[in-house]
C-alpha positions, 0 to 999 in steps of 0.5 A: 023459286030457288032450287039447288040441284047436284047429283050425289049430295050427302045430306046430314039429316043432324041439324046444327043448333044455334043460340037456342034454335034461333040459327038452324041450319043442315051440313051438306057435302057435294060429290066432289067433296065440297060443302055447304049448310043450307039455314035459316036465321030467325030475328035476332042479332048474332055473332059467328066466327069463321075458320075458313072462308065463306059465301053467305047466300041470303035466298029468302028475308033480309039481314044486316049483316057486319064483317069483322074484318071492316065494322061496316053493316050492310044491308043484305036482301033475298038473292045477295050474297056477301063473303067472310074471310078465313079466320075472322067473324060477322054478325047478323041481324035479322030484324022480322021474318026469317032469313034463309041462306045456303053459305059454301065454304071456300078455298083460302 
């Protein structure tokens, strides 16, 4: 079981909505100012681009995941993380079930 536990965390009960509720995912801010959306990812394939640098989380499901950057697709189980750089894009598929992922924004 995953669990994340941090004192004074902000949670933003708006969720963020994409491609038509087939990406759901909740913003949250960390007492010392860092953030973190915690989501879920339906199956289908989608592409996201990426203004700073994150760390994908994948805690439940699977996905293929291709970074922009390198056009390779890896596949990505549950306790597997995988790193976007700022300023570039991925794209996930998820194939059946749901994945369900917490991505941390990174410094850089």
């Amino acid at each position: 079981m995953n669990k994340f536990l941090h004192e004074n965390v902000s949670v933003s009960a708006k969720a963020n909505v994409y491609f038509d509720g087939k990406v759901v995912s909740h913003s949250i801010t960390l007492s010392d100012g860092s953030q973190k959306t915690l989501g879920l990812i339906y199956p289908g394939s989608y592409h996201f681009n990426t203004a700073k640098a994150e760390r994908m989380e994948i805690i439940a499901g699977s996905c293929s995941v291709t970074l922009d950057q390198s056009g390779n697709t890896t596949p990505y189980n549950e306790n597997q993380a995988f790193e976007v750089s700022a300023n570039s894009g991925f794209s996930i598929q998820v194939s059946e079930g749901i994945c369900e992922y917490v991505c941390s924004f990174l410094d850089g």
